[in-house]
C-alpha positions as CSV (number, residue, x, y, z in Angstrom):
1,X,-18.2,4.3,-11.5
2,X,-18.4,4.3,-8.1
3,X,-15.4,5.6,-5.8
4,X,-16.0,2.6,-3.4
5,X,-15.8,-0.3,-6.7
6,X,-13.0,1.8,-8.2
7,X,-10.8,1.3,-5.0
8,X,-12.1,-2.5,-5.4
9,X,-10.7,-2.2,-9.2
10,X,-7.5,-0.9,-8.4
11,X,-6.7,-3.7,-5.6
12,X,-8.0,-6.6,-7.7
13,X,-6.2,-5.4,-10.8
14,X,-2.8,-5.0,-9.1
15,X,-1.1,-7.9,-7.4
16,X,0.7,-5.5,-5.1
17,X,-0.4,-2.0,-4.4
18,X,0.4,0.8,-2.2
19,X,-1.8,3.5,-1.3
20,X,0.7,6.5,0.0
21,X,1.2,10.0,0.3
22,X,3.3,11.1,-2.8
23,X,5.3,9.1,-4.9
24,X,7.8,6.3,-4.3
25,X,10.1,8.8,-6.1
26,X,8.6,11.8,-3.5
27,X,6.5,10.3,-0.4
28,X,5.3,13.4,1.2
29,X,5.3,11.3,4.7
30,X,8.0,9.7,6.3
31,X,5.9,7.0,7.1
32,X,4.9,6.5,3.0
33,X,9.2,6.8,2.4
34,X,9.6,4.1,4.9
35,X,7.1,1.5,3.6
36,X,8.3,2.4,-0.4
37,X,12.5,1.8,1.2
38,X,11.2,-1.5,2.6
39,X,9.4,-2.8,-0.9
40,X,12.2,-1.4,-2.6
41,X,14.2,-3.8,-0.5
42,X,12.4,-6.6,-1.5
43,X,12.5,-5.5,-5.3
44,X,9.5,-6.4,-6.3
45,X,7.5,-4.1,-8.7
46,X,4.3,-2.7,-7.0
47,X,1.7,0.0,-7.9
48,X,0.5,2.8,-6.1
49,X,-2.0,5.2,-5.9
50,X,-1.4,9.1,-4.5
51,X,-4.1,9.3,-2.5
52,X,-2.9,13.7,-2.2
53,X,-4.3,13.6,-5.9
54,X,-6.8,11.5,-5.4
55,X,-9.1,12.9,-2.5
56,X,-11.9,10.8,-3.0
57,X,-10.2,7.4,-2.7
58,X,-7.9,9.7,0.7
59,X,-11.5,10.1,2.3
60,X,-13.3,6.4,1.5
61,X,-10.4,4.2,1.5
62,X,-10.5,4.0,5.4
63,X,-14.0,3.2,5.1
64,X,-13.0,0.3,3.0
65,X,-10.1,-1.1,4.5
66,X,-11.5,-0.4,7.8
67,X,-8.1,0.8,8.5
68,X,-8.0,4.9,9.2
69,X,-4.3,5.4,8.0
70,X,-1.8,5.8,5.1
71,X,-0.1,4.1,3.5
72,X,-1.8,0.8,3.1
73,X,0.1,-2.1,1.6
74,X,-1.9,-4.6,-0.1
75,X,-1.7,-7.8,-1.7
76,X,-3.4,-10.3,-3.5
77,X,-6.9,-8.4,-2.9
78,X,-5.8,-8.3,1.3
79,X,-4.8,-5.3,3.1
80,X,-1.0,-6.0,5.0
81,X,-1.4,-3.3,7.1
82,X,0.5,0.4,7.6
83,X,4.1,1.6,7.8
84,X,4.4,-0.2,11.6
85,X,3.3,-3.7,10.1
86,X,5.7,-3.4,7.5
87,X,8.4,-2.6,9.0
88,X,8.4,-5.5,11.6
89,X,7.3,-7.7,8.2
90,X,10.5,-6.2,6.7
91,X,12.8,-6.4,9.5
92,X,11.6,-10.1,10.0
93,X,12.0,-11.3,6.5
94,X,8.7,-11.7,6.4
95,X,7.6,-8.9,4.1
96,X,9.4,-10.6,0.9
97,X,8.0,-13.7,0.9
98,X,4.9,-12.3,1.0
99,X,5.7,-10.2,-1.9
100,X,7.2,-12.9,-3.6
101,X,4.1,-15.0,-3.1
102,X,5.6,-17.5,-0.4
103,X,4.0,-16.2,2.7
């Protein structure tokens, strides 16, 4: 399969995915750990892909989104943006409901 319909794959399949740099347990950025605190805020389950282990989707994921940086938050199919997006989305209550499916 191709890298590029993979990355399509993983974003349909999963309502709410992050592409980071670690782990939610271990983030290896603190811009990945501040994105994972503020989903873990909302407490909503989400997926997420290493893209450290995963070089391929690291080096065409950019090409894409059409975004050059990690972590990308996205959901239902759309990218929400990096960690400065989602922390104004958190701070403004925003960020839940569009977790939750009301934004």
């Amino acid at each position: 399969m191709d890298i590029m319909d993979t990355i399509k794959d993983q974003i349909t399949a999963n309502r709410v995915i992050l592409y980071m740099k670690g782990s939610p347990n271990q983030p290896q950025c603190g811009f990945s750990a501040r994105v994972v605190q503020a989903l873990a805020a909302v407490g909503e389950r989400f997926a997420y892909v290493d893209v450290l282990s995963n070089p391929e989707i690291r080096a065409n994921l950019p090409k894409y989104a059409n975004w050059p940086t990690f972590p990308q938050l996205w959901v239902d199919g759309e990218l929400i943006g990096g960690c400065d997006i989602i922390t104004e989305m958190d701070e403004s209550g925003e960020l839940a409901e569009v977790i939750k499916g009301n934004g």
